[in-house]
N, C-alpha and C positions, 0 to 999 in steps of 0.2 A: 436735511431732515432735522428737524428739532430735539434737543435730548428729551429725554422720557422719564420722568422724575416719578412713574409707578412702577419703576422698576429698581428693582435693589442689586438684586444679585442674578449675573447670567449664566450659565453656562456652555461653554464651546467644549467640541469633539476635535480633535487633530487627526489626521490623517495617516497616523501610524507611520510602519518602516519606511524608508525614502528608498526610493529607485531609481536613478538617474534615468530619466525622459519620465517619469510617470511620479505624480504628486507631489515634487521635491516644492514647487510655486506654492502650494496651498500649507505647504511648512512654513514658508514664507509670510506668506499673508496673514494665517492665523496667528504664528510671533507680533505681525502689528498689530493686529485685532487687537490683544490681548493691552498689549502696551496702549491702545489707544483708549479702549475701554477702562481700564483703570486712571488713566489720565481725568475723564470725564466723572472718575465719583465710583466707578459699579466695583461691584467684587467681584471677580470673574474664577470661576471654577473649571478646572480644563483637563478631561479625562483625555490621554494619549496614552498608545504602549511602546514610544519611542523613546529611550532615557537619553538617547545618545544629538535629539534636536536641543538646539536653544531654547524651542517653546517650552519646554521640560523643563528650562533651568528655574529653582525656586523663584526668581526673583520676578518672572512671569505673570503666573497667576497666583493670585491668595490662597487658593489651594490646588494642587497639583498630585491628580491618582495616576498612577504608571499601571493602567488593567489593562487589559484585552480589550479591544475594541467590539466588543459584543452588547447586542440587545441586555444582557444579563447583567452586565457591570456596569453601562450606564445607565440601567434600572436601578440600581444599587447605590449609586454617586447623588441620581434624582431623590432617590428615599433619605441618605443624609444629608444633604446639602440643601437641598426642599429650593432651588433656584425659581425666579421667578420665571424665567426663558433660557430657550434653548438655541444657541446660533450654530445651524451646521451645515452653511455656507460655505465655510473656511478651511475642512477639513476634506475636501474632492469626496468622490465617490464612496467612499467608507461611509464617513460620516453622514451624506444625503440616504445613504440606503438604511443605517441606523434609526436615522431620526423619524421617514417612513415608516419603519417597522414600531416605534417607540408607538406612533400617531395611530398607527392601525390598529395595535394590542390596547388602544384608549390605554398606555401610562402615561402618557403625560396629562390628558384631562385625570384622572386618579389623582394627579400632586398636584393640579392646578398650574402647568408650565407651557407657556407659550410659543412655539416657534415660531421666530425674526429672523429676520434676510429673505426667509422665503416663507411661504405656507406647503402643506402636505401637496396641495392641488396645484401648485407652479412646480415643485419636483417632480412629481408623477408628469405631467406634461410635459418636461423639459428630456424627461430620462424613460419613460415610457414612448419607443419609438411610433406606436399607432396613436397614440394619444398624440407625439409631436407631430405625423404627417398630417392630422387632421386639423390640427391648428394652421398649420400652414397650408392647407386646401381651403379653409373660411377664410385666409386674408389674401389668397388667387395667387401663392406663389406655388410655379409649377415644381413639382420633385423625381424623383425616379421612380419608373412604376415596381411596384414592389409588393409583398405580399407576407403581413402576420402569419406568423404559424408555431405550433407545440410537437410537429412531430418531423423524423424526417422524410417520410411517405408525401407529406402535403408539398416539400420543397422538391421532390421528384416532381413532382404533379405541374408546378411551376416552371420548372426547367425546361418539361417539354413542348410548353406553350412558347417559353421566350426566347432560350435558349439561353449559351453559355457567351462567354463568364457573367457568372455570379458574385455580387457580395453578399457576406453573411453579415449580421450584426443584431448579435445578441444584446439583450434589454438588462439594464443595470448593472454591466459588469466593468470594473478597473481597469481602466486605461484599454478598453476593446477588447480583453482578453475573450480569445473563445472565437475570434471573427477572423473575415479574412476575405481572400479571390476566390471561388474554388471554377476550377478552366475545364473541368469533368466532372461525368457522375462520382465517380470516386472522390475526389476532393471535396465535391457537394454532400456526400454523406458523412464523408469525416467529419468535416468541418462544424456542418449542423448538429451532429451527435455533439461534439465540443460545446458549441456554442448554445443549446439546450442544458449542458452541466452545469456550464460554468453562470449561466441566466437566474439568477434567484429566482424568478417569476416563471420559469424554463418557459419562455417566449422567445425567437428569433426574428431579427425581417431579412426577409431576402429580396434584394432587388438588382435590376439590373445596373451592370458595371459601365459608368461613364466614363472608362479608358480612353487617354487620350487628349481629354478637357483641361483645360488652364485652372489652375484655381487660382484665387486670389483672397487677403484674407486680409480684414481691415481692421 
């Protein structure tokens, strides 16, 4: 990709506290980002609440806020720093769910900031699981038959068409939190009640469990 000489100054989000198995990579990757992006010329501006990563260390970014990783603070970083673009590719799940909500409440058209690596319409697809089954039913790959739902009345409803086991798997949440097998009704209402809380969108899908199958992962 060619560098972008209408761009001045970007912005990345980090992905907050590290947890070993869940986002410690995208601590990673955004530390390059950052060293790469200044390499190239940009001033790169990078809200984390993580003091205790490398991406942190001053020598990172040109400037570096230690907030909360909330819609509200990087509404705040956007208002002083006035970044031409927003990259929140690098920062896993936090950061995609932030940059969304930024995209929705129109702040970033408000300061004129673009988001690169992705648009609002590839995360929403990518992280919105009826919006991904659907993309992958227009290009003919088959998937688990499965079913959106908001309550957990509708995943009863489901269960006694297909039966058990179930997976759960709530829409935008950190590392699957909220999801899971469930092998009964009692599991199935746990679980969904869960995975409804923990759903920013309070969406789950529930579909049937391909126990048993090989995966492979390239």
């Amino acid at each position: 990709m060619p560098r972008r000489d209408d761009l001045k100054k970007i912005m990345l989000i980090g992905s907050g506290p590290i947890v070993i198995g869940q986002a410690c990579e995208f601590d990673y990757s955004g530390t390059q980002a950052c060293r790469a992006l200044k390499e190239e010329g940009y001033e790169v501006v990078l809200i984390n609440s993580n003091p205790a990563t490398i991406m942190t260390d001053p020598v990172m970014a040109d400037r570096t806020y230690i907030e909360p990783l909330t819609v509200e603070a990087a509404t705040m970083v956007i208002e002083k720093e006035r970044p031409q673009a927003l990259l929140p590719t690098l920062g896993g799940q936090t950061a995609l769910n932030i940059a969304v909500q930024l995209y929705d409440q129109g702040i970033l058209d408000r300061y004129g900031v673009e988001l690169i690596g992705a648009n609002s319409e590839v995360i929403n697809r990518a992280e919105n699981r009826e919006l991904f089954k659907e993309a992958m039913n227009r290009i003919g790959l088959e998937s688990a038959e499965s079913v959106h739902l908001k309550s957990v009345e509708e995943a009863l409803e489901f269960a006694e068409t297909k039966g058990y086991p179930l997976v759960i798997r709530p829409s935008f949440t950190l590392g699957g939190a909220g999801g899971g097998i469930a092998k009964n009704k009692e599991e199935l209402v746990e679980m969904v009640g869960a995975g409804l809380y923990n759903s920013p969108i309070k969406q789950v899908l529930v579909e049937e469990a391909l126990m048993n199958w090989k995966e492979y992962e390239l």
